[in-house]
N, CA, C and O of each residue as an XYZ file, in Angstrom:
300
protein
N       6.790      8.536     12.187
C       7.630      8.406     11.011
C       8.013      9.812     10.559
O       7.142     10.631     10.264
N       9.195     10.065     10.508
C       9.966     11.405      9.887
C       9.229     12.012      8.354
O       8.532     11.517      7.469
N       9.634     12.909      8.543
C       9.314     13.320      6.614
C      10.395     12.758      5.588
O      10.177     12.639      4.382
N      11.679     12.403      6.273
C      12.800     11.613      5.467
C      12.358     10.162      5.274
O      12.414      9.586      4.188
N      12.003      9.724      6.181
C      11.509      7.892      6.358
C       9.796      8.033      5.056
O       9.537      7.055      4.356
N       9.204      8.874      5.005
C       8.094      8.540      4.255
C       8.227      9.036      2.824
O       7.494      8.733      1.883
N       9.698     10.167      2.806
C       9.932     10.154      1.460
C      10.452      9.080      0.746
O       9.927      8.534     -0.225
N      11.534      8.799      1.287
C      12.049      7.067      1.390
C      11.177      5.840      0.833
O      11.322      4.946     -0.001
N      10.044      6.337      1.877
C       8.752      4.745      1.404
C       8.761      5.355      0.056
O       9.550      4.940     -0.792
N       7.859      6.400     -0.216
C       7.661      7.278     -1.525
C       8.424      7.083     -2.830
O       7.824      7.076     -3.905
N       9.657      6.935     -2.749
C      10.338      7.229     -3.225
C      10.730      5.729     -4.042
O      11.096      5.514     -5.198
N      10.485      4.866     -2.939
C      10.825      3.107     -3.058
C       9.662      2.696     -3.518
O       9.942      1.550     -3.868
N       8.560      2.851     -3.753
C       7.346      2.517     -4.047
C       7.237      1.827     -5.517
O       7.873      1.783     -6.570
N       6.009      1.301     -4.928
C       6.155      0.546     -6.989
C       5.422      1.591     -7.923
O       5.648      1.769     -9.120
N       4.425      2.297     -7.071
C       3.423      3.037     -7.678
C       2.639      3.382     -6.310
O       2.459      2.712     -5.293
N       2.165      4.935     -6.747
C       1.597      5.679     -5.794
C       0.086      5.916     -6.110
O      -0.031      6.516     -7.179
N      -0.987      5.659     -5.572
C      -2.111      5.711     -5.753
C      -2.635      6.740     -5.114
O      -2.388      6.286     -3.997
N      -3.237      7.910     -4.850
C      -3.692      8.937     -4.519
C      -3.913      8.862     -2.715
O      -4.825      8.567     -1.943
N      -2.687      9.256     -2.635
C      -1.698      9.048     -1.480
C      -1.235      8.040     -0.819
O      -0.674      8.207      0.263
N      -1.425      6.660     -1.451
C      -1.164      5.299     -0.629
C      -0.045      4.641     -2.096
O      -0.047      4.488     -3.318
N       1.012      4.386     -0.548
C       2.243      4.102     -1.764
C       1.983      2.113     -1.908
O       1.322      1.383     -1.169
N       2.464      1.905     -2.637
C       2.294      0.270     -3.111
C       3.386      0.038     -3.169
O       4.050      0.727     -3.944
N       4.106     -1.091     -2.338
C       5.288     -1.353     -2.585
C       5.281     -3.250     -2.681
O       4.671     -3.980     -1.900
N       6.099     -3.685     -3.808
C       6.173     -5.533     -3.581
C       7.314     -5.383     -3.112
O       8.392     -4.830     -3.331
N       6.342     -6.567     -1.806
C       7.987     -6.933     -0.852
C       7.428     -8.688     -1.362
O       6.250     -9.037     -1.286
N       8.416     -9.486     -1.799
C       8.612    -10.901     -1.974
C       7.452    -11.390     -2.283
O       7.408    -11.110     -3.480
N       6.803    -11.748     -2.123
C       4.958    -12.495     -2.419
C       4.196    -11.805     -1.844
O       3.065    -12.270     -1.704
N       4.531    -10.193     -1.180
C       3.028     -9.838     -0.678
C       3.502     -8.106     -1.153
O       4.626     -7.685     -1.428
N       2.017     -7.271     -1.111
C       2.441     -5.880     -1.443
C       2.250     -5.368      0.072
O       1.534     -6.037      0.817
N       2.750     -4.428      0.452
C       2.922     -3.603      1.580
C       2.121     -1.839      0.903
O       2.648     -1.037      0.132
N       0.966     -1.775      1.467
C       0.745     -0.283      1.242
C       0.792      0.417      2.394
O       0.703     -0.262      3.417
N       0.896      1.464      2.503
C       1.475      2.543      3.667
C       0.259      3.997      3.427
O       0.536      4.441      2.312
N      -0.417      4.482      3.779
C      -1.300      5.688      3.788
C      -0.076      6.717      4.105
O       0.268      6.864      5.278
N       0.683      7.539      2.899
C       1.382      8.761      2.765
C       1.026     10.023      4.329
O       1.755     10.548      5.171
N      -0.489     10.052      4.034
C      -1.154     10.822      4.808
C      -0.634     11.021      6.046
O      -0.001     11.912      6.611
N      -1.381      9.185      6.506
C      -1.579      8.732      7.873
C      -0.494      7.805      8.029
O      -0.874      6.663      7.770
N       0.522      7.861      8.304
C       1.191      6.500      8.148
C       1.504      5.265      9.447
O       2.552      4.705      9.768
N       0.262      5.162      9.928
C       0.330      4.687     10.844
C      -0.706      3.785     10.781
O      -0.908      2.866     11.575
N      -1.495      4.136      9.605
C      -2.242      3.261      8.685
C      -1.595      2.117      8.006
O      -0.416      2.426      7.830
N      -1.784      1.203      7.650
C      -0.856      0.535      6.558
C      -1.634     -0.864      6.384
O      -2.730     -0.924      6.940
N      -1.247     -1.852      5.764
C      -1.645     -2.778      5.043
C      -1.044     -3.907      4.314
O      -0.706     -3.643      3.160
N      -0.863     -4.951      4.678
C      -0.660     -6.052      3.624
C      -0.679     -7.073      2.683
O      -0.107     -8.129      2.952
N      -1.295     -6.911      1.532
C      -1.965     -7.909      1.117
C      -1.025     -8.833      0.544
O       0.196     -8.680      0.516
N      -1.976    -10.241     -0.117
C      -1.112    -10.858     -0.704
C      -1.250    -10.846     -1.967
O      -2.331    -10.319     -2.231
N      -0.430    -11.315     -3.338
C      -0.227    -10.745     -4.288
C      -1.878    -11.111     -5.182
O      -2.336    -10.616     -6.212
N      -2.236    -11.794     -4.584
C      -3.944    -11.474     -4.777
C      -5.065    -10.652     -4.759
O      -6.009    -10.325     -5.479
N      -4.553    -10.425     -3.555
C      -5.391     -8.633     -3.198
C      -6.129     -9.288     -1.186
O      -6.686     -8.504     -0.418
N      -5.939    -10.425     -0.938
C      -5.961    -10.774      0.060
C      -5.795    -10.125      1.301
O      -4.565    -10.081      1.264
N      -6.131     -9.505      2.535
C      -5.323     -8.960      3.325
C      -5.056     -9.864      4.568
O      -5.820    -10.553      5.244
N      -3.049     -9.514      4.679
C      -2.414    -10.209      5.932
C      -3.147     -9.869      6.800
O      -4.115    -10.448      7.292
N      -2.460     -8.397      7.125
C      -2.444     -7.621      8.394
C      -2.789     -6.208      8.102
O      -2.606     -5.704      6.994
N      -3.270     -5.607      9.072
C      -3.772     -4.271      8.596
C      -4.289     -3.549      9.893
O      -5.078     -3.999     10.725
N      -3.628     -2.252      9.875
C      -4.040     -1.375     11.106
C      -4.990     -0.172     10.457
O      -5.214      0.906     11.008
N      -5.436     -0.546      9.321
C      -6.565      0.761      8.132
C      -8.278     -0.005      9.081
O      -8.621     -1.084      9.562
N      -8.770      1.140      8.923
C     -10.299      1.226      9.114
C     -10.769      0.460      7.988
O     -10.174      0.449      6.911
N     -12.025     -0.300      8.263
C     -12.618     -1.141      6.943
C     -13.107     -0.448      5.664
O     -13.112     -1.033      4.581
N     -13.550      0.923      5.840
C     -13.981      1.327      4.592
C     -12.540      1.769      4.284
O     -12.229      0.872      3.501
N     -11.279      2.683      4.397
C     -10.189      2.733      4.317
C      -9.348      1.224      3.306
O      -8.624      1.356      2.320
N      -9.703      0.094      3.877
C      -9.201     -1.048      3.543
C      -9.362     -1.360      2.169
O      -8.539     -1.814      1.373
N     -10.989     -0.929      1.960
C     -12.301     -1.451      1.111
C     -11.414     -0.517     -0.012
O     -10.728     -1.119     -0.837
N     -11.456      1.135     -0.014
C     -10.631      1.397     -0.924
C      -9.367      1.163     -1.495
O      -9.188      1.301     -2.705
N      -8.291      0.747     -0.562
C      -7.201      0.011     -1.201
C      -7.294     -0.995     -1.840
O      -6.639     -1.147     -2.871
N      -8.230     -2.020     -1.317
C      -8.264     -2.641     -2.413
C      -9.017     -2.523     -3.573
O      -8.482     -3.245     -4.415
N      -9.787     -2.087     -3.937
C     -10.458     -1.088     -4.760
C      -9.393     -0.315     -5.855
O      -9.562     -0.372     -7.073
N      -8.139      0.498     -5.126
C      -6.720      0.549     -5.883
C      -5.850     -0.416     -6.269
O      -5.062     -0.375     -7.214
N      -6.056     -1.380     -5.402
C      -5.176     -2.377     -5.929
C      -5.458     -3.514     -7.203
O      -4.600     -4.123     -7.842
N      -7.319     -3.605     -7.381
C      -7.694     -4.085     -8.193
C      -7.387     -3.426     -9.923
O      -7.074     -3.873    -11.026
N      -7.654     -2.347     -9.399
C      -7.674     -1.483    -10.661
C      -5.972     -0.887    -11.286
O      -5.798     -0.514    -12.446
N      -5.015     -0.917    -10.355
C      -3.584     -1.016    -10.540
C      -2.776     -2.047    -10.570
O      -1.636     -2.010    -11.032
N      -3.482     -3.317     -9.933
C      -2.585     -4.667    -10.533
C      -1.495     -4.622    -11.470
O      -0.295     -4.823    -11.283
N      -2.161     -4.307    -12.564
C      -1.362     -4.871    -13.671
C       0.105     -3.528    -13.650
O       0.720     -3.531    -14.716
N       0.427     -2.897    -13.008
C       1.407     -1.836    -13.034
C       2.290     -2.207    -11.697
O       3.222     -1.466    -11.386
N       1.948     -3.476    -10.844
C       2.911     -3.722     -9.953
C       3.645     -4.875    -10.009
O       3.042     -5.773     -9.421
N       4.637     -5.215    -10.442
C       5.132     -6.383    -10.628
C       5.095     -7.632     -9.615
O       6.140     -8.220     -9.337
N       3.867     -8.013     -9.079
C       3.284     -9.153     -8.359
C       2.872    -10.268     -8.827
O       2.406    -11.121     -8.070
């Protein structure tokens, strides 16, 4: 992924959590690791996860962000 394509995610994001962008796509959030972006994640607007190419403790903290930022993503 380019430095244009992840400013882009960045930029489109709902909210950025200390480097993992949060984005709502339709009924599920899409997070992306800024860092690593080859990392990424999908939960559902629960905190559920689809699909996910993140390591489990990696995972464990997103959702961990996502619990505690809920209420700032329109899901």
């Amino acid at each position: 992924m380019s430095e244009a394509e992840l400013k882009a995610v960045a930029d489109a994001a709902d909210i950025i959590v200390n480097g993992y962008a949060f984005s709502v796509s339709e009924d599920c959030i899409r997070v992306l690791n800024l860092g690593s972006p080859s990392r990424a994640a999908v939960l559902s607007s629960t905190g559920e996860v689809l699909e996910t190419s993140m390591y489990d403790i990696e995972l464990s903290i997103v959702n961990d962000y996502f619990r505690r930022n809920r209420e700032f993503l329109a899901a």
